[in-house]
Every structure is written in structure tokens, then in C-alpha cells.
C-alpha positions in Angstrom: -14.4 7.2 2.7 -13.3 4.1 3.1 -11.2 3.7 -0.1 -9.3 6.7 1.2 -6.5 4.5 1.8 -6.0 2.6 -1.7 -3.0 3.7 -3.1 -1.6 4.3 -6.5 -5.0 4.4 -8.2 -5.1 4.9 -12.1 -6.9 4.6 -14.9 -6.3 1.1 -17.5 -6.3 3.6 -20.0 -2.5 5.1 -18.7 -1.4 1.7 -17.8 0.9 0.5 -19.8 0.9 -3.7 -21.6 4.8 -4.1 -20.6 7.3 -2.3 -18.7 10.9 -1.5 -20.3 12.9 -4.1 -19.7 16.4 -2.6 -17.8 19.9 -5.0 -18.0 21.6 -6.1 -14.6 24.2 -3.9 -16.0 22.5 -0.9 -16.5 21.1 -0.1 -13.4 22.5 3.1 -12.3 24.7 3.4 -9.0 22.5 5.3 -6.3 23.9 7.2 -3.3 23.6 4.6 -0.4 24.1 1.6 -2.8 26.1 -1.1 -0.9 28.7 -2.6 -3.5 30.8 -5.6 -3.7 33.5 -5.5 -5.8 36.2 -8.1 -7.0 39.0 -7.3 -9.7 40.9 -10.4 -11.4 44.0 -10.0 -13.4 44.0 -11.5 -17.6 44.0 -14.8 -16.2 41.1 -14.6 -13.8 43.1 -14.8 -10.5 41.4 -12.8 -7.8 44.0 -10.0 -6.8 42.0 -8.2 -4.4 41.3 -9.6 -0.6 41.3 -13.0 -1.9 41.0 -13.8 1.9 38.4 -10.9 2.5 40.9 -9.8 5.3 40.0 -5.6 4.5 36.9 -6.5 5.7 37.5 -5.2 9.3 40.5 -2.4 8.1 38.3 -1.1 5.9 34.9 -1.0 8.0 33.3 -3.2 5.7 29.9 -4.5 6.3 30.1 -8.3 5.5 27.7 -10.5 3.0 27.3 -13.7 2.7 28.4 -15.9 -1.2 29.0 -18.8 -1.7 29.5 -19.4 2.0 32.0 -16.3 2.7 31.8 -12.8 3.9 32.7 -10.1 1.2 33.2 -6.5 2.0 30.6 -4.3 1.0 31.3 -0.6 0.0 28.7 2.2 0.7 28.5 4.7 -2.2 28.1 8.3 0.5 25.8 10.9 -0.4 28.7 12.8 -1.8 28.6 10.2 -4.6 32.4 8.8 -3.7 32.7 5.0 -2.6 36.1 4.4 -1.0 37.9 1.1 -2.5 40.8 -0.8 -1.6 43.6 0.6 -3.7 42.5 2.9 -5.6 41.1 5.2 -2.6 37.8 7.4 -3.6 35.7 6.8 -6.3 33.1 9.0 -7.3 30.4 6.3 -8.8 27.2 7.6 -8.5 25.3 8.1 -11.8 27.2 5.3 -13.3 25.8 1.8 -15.1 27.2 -1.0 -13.4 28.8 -1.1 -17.0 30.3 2.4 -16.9 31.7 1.9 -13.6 33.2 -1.5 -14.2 35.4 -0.2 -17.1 36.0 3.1 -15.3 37.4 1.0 -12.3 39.4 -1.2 -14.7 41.5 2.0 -15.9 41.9 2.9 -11.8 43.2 -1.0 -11.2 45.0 -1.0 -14.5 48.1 1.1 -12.9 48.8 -1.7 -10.4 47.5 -5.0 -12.3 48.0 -5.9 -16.4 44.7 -6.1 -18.0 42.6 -6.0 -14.7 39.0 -7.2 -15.1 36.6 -5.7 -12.6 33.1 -7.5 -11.1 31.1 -4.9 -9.7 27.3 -5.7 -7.8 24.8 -4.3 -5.7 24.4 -5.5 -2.7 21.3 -4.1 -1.5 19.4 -4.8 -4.4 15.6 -4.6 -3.0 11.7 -5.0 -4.1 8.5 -2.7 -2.2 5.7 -4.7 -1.9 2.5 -2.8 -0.5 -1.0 -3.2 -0.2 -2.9 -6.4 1.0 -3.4 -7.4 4.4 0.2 -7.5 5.3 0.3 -3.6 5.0 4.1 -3.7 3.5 7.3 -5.0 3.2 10.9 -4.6 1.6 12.1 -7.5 0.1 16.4 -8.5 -0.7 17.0 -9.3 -4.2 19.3 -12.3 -3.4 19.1 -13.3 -6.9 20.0 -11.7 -10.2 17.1 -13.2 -11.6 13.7 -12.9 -9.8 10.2 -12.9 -11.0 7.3 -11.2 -9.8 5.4 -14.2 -8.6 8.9 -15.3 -6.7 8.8 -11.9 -5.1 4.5 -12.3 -4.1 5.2 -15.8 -2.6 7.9 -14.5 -0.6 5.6 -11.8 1.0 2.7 -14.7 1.9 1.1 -14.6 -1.6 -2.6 -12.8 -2.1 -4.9 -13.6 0.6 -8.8 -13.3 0.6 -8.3 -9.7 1.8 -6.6 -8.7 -1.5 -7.6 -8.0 -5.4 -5.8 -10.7 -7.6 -7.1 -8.9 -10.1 -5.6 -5.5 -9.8 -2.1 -5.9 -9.0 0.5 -2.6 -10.0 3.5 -3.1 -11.2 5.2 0.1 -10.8 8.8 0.8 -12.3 11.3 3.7 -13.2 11.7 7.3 -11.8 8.4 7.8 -9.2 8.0 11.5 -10.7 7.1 9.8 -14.0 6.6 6.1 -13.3 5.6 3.3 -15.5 2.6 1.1 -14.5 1.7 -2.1 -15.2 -1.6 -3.9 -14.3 -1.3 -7.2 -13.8 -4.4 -10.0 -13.2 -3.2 -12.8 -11.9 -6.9 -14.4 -12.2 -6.1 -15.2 -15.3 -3.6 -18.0 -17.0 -3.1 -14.6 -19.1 -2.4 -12.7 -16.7 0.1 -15.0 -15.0 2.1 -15.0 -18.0 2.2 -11.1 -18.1 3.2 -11.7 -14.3 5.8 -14.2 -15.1 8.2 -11.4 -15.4 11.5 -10.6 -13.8 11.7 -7.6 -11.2 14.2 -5.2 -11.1 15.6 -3.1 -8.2 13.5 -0.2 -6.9 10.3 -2.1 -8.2 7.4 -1.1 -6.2 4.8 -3.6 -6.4 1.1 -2.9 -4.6 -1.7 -5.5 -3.7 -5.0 -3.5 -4.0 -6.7 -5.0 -0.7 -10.5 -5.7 -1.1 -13.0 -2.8 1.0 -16.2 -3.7 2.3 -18.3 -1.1 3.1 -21.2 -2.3 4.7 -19.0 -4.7 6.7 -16.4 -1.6 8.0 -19.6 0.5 8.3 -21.6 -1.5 10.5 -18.3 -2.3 12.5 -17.7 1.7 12.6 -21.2 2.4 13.6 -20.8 -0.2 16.5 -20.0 1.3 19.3 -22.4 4.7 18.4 -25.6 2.1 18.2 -24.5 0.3 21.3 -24.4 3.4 23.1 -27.6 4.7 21.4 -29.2 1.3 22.5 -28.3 1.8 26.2 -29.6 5.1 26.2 -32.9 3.7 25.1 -33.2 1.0 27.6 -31.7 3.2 30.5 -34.7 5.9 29.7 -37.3 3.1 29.0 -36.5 1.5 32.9 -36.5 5.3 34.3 -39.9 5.8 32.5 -41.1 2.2 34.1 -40.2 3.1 37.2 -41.6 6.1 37.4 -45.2 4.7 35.9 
């Protein structure tokens, strides 16, 4: 009963020794993916809200580079992002590949040989498990490894298995696994990985039975207890 709450528990045996590996610019647009967008003409000159004034027109929801706010685009659930310009998109489904060469032909009947840059803003980590119960942590940077990602959530305390930390990756109907021991100069190479976006990574926390047990059984002993001194001082004083 009281490993009811471990999560994502699996055999080594369907584990697998690496996860596929998944280019920046394949990850596929998601409804509810915030975008940033910026479209230069053949010579590189930034043609579109070089001053990031459709911020506030277009309703916009401002992120910080390099010290200034960019707009940020929401892809709806219908699958259609609304861009300066060029009006509705439908992006959804798209590599960030696809959708900067499809965007290109859209920009390429007001610009000459338009070259679009196309991120995701929102670009996120799941960490669960440990102590800490859980958190969702910002990809601020392209390039983040796993350990970058476990420091950033407080690292692995005493309450937590180094040893059996999931790596979990890909669609969640049919997921990858990875387990990872970071007890182990071995395992912190295998760990020594970069993360991707939509990563799920779980911190198996450490259960100890006899400790939760006694703790449990506390307040049922203590009342037990009472009852046996209240009925041994009835039975004194009635002898």
C-alpha cells in the first residue's frame, strides 16, 4: 500500500538504452503552441515589426530576447495561428521545418526571397516524483540537458532514488523510456543528454514502510494506550 503512489513503473527489460534523438526543427507544431516568428528579406534585414510595435494591435503576448519583447502567436485549437500579413495560417501538424518554408511561399508575395525564423515559445520539461511532488519547467534554451533541467528543480534529495530516474519521451500512448542511474559516472554520462519539449522526467521517491507505518498506526495506538490506562485507573479505583 504504500507504493500505491509510484508512478510510471516498468520493467528494465522494456526500457530502452537511448531515446531517439528529435531535431529543434522537427518538433511538430501543437495546438496551444506559442510562436515567435521573424521573416528577413535575401539580405537578412528584418522586414517584419522590426520595432515589435504589432505587439499590442495584434494582442500579442510579449517575451523577452536579447533584452526586447517579441510578439508571440498562439496556434488555436482550430490549428490556424493568425500572423502579421499574411492573416490565418493553419500550422498545426507542421515541423518547424515545414512551416518555415510554407510561411516563406505566404511572405514571398510581399518580400523577394523572404527567409522565415520560426520558434516555440513555450517550449517546456515535466519533472515529477521526489519530494518536491512536481513541476513544469521553460525551455529557455535550445540546448538543455537533463542534469541542467534536475538542478533547476533542487536536484535529488535524500527522499529520492538516484538510481531509478525515467526518462520518458514521445507520444504518452506509446512512450519511450529511459532509465537513467545517476549513481553512477556511467550513468551520468547516459544522463548527460539533451531534453526535448514534452519530456516528462520522474524522480522515483524512496518509501519507507516501517517508518510511514508506525507514523500511520500513531494515532490508533495512542488512542488504544489511553483506553488502557483510562480502564486500568477505573479498575483502581474501584479496588
Amino acid at each position: 500500500m504504500y507504493r500505491q503512489n509510484i508512478m510510471f513503473q516498468t520493467e528494465y527489460a522494456t526500457a530502452v538504452d537511448s531515446l531517439s534523438a528529435q531535431n529543434d526543427n522537427n518538433y511538430v507544431l501543437q495546438k496551444k503552441d506559442f510562436l515567435t516568428i521573424r521573416v528577413y528579406t535575401n539580405k537578412g534585414e528584418l522586414i517584419i515589426d522590426p520595432n515589435f510595435q504589432l505587439r499590442k494591435e495584434l494582442g500579442g503576448q510579449g517575451g523577452m530576447r536579447q533584452g526586447q519583447q517579441e510578439a508571440r502567436y498562439l496556434i488555436e485549437e482550430s490549428g490556424i495561428v493568425t500572423l502579421p500579413m499574411v492573416g490565418a495560417v493553419t500550422l498545426v501538424g507542421m515541423t518547424l521545418n515545414e512551416a518555415n518554408t510554407h510561411l516563406q511561399t505566404k511572405y514571398n508575395k510581399f518580400y523577394e526571397e523572404t527567409f522565415v525564423y520560426l520558434q516555440v515559445a513555450n517550449r517546456r520539461v515535466i519533472v515529477l516524483g521526489g519530494s518536491k511532488g512536481g513541476t513544469v519547467i521553460p525551455l529557455e534554451n535550445e540546448k538543455t540537458t537533463l542534469l541542467e533541467v534536475l538542478a533547476i528543480y533542487g536536484g535529488v534529495d535524500n527522499n529520492s532514488r538516484a538510481h531509478n530516474i525515467r526518462l520518458i519521451r514521445g507520444d504518452l500512448k506509446d512512450p519511450e523510456v529511459q532509465i537513467i542511474d545517476l549513481t553512477t559516472i556511467e550513468g551520468m554520462k547516459k544522463a548527460n543528454l539533451e531534453v526535448q519539449p514534452n519530456d516528462v522526467v520522474y524522480i522515483e521517491p524512496i518509501r519507507k514502510p516501517v517508518v510511514e507505518s508506525l507514523r500511520d498506526a500513531g494515532p490508533i495506538l495512542s488512542f488504544v494506550t489511553s483506553m488502557i490506562s483510562l480502564g486500568v485507573l477505573i479498575y483502581s479505583l474501584n479496588n
